[in-house]
ChimeraX commands (.cxc) that place a marker at each C-alpha (Angstrom):
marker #1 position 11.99,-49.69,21.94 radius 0.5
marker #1 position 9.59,-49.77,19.49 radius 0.5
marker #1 position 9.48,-46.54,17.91 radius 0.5
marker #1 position 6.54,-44.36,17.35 radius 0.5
marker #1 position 3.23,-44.12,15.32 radius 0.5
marker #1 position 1.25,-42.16,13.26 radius 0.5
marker #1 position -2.34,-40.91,14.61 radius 0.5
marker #1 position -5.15,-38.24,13.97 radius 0.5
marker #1 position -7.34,-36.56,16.37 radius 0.5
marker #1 position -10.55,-35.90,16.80 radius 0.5
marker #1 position -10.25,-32.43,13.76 radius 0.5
marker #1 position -8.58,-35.09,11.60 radius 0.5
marker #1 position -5.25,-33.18,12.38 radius 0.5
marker #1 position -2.41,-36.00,12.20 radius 0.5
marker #1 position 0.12,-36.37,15.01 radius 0.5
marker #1 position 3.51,-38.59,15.21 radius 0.5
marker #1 position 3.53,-40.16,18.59 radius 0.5
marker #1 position 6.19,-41.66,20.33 radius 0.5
marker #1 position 6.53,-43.74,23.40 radius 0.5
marker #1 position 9.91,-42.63,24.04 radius 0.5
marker #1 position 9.18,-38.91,23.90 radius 0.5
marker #1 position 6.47,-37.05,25.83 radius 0.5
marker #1 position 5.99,-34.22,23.38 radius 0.5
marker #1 position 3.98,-35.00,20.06 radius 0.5
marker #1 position 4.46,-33.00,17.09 radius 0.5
marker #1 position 1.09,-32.04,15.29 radius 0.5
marker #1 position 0.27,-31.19,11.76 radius 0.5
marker #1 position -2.56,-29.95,10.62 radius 0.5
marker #1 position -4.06,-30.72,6.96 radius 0.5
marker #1 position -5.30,-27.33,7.03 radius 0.5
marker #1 position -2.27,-25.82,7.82 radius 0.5
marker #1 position -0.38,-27.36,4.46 radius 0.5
marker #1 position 0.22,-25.47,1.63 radius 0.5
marker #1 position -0.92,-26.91,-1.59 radius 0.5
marker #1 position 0.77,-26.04,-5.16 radius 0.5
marker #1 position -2.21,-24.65,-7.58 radius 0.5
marker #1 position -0.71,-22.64,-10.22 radius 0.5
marker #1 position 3.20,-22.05,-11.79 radius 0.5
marker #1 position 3.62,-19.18,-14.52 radius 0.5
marker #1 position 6.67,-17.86,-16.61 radius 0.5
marker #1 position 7.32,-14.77,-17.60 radius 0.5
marker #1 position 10.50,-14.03,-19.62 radius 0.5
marker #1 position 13.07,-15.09,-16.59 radius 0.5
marker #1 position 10.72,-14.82,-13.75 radius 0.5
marker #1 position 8.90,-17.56,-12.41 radius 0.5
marker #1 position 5.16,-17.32,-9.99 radius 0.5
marker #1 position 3.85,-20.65,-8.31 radius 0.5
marker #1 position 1.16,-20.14,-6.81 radius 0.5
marker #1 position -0.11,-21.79,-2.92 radius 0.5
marker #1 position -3.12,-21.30,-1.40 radius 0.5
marker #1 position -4.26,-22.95,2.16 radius 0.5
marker #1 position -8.02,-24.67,2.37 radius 0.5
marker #1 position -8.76,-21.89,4.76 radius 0.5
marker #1 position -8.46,-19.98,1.46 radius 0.5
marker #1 position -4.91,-18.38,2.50 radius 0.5
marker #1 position -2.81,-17.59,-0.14 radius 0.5
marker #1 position 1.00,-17.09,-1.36 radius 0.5
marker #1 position 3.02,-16.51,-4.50 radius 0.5
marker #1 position 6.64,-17.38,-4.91 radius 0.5
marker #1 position 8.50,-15.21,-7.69 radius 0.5
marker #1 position 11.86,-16.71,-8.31 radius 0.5
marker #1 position 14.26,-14.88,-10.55 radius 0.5
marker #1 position 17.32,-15.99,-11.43 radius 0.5
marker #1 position 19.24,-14.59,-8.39 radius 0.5
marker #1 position 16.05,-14.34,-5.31 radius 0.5
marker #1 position 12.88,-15.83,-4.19 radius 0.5
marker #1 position 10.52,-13.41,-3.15 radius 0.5
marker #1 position 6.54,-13.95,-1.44 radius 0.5
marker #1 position 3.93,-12.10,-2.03 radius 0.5
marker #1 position 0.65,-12.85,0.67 radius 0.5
marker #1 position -2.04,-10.67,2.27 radius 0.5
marker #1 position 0.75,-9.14,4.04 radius 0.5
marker #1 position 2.34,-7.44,1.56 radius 0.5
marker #1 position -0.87,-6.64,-0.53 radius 0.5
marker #1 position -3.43,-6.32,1.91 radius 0.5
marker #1 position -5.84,-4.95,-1.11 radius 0.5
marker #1 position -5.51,-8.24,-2.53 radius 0.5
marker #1 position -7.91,-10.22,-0.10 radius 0.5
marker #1 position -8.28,-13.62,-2.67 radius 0.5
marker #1 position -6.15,-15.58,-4.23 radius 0.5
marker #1 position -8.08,-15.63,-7.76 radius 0.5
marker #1 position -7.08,-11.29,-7.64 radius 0.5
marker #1 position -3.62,-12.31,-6.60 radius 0.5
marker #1 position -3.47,-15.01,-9.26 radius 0.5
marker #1 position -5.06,-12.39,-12.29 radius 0.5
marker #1 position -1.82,-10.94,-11.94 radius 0.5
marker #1 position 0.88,-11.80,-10.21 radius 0.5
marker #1 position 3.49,-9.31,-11.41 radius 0.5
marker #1 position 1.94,-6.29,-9.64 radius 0.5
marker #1 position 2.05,-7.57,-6.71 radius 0.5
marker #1 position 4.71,-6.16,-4.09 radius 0.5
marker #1 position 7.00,-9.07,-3.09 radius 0.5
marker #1 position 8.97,-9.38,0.03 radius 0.5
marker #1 position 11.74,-11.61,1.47 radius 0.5
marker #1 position 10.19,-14.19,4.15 radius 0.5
marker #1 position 11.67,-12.24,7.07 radius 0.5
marker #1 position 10.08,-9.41,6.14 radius 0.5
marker #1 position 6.85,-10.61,5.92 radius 0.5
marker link #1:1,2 radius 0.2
marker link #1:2,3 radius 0.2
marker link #1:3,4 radius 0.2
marker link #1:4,5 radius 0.2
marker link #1:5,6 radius 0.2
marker link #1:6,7 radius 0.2
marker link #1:7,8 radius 0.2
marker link #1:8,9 radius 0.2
marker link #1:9,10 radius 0.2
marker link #1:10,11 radius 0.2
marker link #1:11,12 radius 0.2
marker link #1:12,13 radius 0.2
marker link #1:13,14 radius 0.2
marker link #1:14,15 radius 0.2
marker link #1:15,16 radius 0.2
marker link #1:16,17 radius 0.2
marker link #1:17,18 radius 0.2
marker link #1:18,19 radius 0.2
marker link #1:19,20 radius 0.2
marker link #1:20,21 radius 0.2
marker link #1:21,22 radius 0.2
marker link #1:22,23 radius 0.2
marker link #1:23,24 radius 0.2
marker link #1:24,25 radius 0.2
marker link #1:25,26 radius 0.2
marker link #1:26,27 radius 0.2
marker link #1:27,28 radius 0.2
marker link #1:28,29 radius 0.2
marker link #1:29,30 radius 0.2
marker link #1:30,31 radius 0.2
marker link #1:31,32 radius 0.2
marker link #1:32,33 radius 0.2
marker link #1:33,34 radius 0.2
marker link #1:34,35 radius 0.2
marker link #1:35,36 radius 0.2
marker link #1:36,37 radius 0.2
marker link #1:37,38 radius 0.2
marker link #1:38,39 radius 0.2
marker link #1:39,40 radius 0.2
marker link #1:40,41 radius 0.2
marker link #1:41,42 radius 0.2
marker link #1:42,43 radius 0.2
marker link #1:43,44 radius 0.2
marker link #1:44,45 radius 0.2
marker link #1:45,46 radius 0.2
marker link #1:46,47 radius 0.2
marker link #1:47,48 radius 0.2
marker link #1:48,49 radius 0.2
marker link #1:49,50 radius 0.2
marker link #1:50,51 radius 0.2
marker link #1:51,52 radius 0.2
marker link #1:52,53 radius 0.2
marker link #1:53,54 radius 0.2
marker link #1:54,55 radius 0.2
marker link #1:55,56 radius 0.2
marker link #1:56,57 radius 0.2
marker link #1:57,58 radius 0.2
marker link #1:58,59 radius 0.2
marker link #1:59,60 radius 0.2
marker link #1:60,61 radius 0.2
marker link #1:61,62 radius 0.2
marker link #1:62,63 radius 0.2
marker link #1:63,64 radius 0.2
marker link #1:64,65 radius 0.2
marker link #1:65,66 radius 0.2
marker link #1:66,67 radius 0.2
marker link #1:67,68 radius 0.2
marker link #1:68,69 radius 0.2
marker link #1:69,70 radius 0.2
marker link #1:70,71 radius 0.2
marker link #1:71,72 radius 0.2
marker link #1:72,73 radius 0.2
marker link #1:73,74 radius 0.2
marker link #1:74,75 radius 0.2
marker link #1:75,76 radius 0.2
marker link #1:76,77 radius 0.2
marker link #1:77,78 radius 0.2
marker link #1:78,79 radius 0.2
marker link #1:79,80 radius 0.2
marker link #1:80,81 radius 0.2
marker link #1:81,82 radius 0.2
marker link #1:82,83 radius 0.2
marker link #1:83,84 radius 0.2
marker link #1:84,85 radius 0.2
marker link #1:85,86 radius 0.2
marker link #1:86,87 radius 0.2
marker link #1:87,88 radius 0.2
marker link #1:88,89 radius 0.2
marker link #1:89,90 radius 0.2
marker link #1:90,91 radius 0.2
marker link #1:91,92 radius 0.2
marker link #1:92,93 radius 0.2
marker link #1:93,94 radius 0.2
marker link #1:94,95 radius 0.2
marker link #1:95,96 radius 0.2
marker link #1:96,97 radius 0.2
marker link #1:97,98 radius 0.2
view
């Protein structure tokens, strides 16, 4: 056996491949959230993501939750420069209500 190795297609997506397993598991680079802003406010904390596709997310994280705000909770806010301008009027949701 000797194990696996790392690849990347033809869209520069990277794969793990292994000889010993048929399936391959895929990742895309422009799938991956990146870290591009962090914020404090009194006890709350915003860090914001945002995708190269231009996708974005803030995290709140209060003492006792985590909470995301995304287009799908403020569908008015279609960028994440708006989102970013200010963060604590956004609505926030738990994942699994997203």
């Amino acid at each position: 056996m000797s194990g696996g190795r790392n690849l990347r297609d033809s869209q520069n997506a990277s794969f793990y491949e292994d000889e010993n397993d048929v399936t391959r598991q895929r990742v895309s680079i422009l799938d991956e959230w990146f870290f591009t802003d962090v914020l404090t406010d009194g006890d709350t904390d915003y860090i914001g993501y945002m995708k190269y596709d231009g996708t974005w997310m803030i995290k709140k994280y209060t003492n006792i939750s985590c909470r995301i705000a995304n287009i799908n909770n403020n569908q008015s806010t279609t960028d994440y420069d708006n989102a970013w301008s200010d963060p604590a009027a956004l609505t926030y949701n738990k994942v699994e209500d997203l």
